[in-house]
C-alpha positions in Angstrom: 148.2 -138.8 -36.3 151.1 -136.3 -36.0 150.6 -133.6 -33.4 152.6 -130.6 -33.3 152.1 -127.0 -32.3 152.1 -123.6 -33.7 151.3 -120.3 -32.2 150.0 -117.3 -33.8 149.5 -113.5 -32.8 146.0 -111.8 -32.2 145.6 -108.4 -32.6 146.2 -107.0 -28.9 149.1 -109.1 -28.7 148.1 -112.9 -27.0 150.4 -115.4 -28.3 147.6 -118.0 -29.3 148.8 -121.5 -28.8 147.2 -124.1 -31.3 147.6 -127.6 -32.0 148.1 -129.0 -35.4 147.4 -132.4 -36.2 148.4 -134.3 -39.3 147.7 -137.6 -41.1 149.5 -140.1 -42.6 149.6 -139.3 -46.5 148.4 -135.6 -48.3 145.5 -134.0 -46.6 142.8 -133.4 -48.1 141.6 -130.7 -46.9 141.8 -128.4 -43.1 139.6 -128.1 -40.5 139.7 -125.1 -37.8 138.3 -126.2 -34.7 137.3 -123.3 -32.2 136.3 -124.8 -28.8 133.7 -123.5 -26.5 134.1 -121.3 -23.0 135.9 -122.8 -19.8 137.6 -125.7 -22.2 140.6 -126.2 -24.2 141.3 -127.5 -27.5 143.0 -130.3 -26.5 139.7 -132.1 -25.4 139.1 -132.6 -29.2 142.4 -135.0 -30.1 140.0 -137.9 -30.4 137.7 -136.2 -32.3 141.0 -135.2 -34.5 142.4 -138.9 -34.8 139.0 -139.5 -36.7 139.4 -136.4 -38.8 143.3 -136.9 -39.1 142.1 -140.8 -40.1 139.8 -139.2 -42.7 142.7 -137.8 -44.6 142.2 -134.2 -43.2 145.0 -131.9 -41.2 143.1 -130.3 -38.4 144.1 -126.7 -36.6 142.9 -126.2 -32.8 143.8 -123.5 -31.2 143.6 -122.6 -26.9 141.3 -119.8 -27.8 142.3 -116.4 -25.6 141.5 -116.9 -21.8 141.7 -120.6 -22.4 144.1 -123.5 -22.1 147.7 -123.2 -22.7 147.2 -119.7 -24.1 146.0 -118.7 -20.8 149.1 -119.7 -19.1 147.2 -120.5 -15.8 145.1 -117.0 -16.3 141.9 -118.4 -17.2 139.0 -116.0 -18.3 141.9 -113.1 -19.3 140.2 -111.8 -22.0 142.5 -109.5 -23.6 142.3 -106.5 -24.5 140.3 -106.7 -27.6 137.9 -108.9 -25.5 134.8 -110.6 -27.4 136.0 -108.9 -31.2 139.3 -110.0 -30.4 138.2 -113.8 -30.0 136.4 -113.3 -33.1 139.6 -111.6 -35.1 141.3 -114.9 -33.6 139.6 -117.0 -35.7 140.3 -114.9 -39.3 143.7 -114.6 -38.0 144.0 -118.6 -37.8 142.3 -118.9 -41.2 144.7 -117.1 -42.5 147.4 -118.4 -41.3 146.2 -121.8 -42.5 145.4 -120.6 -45.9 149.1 -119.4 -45.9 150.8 -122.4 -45.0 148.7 -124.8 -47.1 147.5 -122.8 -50.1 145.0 -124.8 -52.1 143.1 -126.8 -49.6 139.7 -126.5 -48.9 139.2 -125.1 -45.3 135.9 -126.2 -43.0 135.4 -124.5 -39.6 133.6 -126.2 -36.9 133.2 -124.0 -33.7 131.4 -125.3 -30.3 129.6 -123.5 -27.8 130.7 -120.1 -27.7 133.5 -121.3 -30.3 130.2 -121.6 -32.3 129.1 -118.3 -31.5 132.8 -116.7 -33.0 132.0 -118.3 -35.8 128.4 -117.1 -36.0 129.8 -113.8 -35.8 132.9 -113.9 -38.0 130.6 -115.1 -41.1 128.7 -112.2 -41.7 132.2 -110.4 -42.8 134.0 -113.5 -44.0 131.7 -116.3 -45.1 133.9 -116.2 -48.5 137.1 -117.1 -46.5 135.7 -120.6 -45.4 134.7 -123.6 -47.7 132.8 -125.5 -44.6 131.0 -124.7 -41.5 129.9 -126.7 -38.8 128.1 -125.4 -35.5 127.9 -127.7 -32.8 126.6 -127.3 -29.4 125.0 -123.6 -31.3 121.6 -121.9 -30.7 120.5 -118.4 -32.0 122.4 -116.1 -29.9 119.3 -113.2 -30.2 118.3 -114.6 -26.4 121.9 -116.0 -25.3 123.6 -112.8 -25.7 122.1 -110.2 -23.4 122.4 -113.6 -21.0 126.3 -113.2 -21.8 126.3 -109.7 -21.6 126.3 -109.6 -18.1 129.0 -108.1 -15.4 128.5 -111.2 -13.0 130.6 -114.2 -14.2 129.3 -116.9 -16.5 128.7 -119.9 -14.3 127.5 -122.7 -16.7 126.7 -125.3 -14.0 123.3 -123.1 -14.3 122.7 -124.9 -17.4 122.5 -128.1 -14.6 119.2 -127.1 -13.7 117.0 -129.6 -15.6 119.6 -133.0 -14.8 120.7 -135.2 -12.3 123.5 -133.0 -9.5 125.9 -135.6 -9.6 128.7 -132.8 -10.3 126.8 -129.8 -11.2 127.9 -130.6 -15.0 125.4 -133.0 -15.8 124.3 -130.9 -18.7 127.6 -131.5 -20.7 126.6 -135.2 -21.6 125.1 -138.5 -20.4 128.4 -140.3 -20.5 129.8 -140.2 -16.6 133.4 -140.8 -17.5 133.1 -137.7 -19.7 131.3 -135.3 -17.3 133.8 -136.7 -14.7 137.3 -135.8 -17.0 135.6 -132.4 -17.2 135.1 -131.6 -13.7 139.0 -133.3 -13.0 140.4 -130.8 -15.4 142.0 -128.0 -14.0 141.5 -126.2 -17.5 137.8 -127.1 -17.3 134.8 -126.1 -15.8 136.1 -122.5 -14.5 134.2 -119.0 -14.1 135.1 -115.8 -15.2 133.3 -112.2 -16.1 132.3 -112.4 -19.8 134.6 -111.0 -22.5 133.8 -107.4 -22.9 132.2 -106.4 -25.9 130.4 -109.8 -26.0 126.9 -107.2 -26.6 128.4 -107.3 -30.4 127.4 -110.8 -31.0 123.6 -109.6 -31.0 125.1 -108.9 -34.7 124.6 -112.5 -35.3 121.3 -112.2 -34.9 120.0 -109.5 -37.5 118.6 -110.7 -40.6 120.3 -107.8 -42.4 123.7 -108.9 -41.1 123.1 -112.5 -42.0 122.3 -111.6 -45.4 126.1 -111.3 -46.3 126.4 -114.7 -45.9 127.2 -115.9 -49.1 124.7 -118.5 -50.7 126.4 -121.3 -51.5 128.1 -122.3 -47.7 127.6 -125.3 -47.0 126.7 -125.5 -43.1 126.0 -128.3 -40.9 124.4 -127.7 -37.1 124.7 -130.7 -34.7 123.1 -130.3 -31.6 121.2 -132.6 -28.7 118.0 -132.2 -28.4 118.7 -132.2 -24.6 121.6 -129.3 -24.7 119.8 -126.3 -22.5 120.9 -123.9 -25.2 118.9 -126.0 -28.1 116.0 -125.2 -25.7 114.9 -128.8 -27.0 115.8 -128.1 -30.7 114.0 -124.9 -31.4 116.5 -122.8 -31.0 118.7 -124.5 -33.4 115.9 -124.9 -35.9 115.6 -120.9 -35.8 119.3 -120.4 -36.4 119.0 -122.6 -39.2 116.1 -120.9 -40.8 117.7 -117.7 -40.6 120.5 -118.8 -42.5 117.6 -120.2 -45.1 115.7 -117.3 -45.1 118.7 -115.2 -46.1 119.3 -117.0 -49.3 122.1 -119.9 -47.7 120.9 -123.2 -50.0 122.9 -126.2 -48.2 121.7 -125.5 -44.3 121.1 -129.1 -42.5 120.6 -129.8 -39.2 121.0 -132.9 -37.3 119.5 -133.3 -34.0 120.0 -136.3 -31.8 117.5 -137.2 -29.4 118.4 -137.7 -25.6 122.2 -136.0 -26.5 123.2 -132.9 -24.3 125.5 -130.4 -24.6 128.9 -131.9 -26.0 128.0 -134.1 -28.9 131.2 -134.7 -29.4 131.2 -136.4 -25.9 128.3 -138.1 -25.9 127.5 -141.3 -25.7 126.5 -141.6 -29.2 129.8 -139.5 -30.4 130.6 -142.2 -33.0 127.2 -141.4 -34.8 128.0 -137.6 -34.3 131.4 -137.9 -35.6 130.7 -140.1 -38.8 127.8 -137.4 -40.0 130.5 -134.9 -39.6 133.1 -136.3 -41.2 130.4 -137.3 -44.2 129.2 -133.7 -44.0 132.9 -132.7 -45.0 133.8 -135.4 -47.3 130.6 -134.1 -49.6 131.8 -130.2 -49.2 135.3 -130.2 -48.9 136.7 -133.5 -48.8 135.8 -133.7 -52.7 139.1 -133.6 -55.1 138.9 -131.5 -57.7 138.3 -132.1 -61.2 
């Protein structure tokens, strides 16, 4: 795997530093990762050397606030705040789609990665061939939780684990949890992004109804994450993709798994029905 860098320019201004990693031969296709809140996209490279293994080139951008991007000013916002993060992502596809015309493009978001990309479909679910939520729930009861003027502290989401760290809830592998908590990138608090109400957007059946019929989306989730809320919360996300007409909606919920399924202990299992997910929708050569 060939790592490099990019950076590209959001709407207010934030020079948006993202990670590009290549494979060997052609690709056969992108993925657009968007991480989740108080993380950085650099915690994904071993999920990208599978991807990147898999034949595919694989964007990952510090989202605002976050990692290099925040240059040591975690939970700066920007500006545009919560729209901005979600103009981020369009701005990233399209900087993809310009560099590698052609190529089918799947976005995966996490967390509140997952919750950008939630929002950005209902305008631009013909822009993306792909989509996986991971780590997702319907946001109709997360966002006035987000929407808040006290800062989002997400060792709350501790409550129903072992306080070993206060960030049990992330996953039942120790070594993981414990690189979390060691990263000074990780694990911080800040006020929510402002405009973050907008996201309630996400959750009106007349909104979701733009989402074109024929996206393929995959939702991975533990059936121990706090915001699965022990898989019914996922299942309702998924059905109100059904019920608005999306035909390929499949949800795969592991039992015992928290938070970061990408982290967990069964990761491998996670990452091979991810990687199958994409080679059936755009992994496929065409005719």
């Amino acid at each position: 795997m060939d790592e490099t860098t990019i950076a590209f320019t959001s709407q207010d201004g934030i020079e948006i530093q993202t990670y590009r990693w290549s494979p060997g031969g052609d690709p056969r296709a992108v993925v657009q990762i968007q991480h989740g809140l108080a993380e950085h996209a650099g915690r994904y490279r071993r999920f990208a050397e599978a991807l990147t293994g898999a034949g595919y080139l694989v964007y990952a951008p510090d989202a605002r606030g976050s990692g290099r991007t925040a240059a040591g000013d975690h939970g700066n916002w920007g500006e545009m705040g919560w729209p901005g993060w979600v103009d981020d992502v369009g701005r990233l596809r399209a900087r993809i789609r310009s560099d590698h015309p052609g190529l089918s493009l799947g976005l995966l978001g996490h967390s509140m990665g997952s919750f950008a990309t939630q929002h950005d479909l209902l305008d631009h679910s013909g822009d993306v061939d792909a989509v996986v939520l991971s780590g997702s729930t319907e946001v109709g009861w997360l966002a006035p939780v987000l929407d808040s003027d006290e800062p989002a502290d997400l060792s709350a989401f501790n409550a129903p684990f072992e306080h070993r760290t206060g960030f049990e809830w992330l996953s039942r592998d120790d070594a993981e949890v414990d690189a979390y908590v060691a990263d000074p990138a990780c694990g911080w608090s800040a006020a929510p992004p402002a405009g973050i109400g907008s996201l309630m957007a996400a959750a009106d059946p007349a909104r979701i109804a733009a989402v074109r019929n024929d996206l393929p989306i995959l939702l991975v989730s533990g059936d121990a994450d706090p915001l699965a809320q022990g898989g019914e919360a996922v299942e309702v996300l998924a059905s109100r993709y059904r019920d608005a007409g999306v035909t390929d909606v499949e949800v795969r919920l592991y039992p015992g798994a928290r938070h970061e399924v990408l982290n967990e202990t069964n990761r491998d299992e996670v990452t091979a029905d991810i990687i199958g997910f994409l080679d059936r929708t755009i992994g496929v050569a065409d005719d």
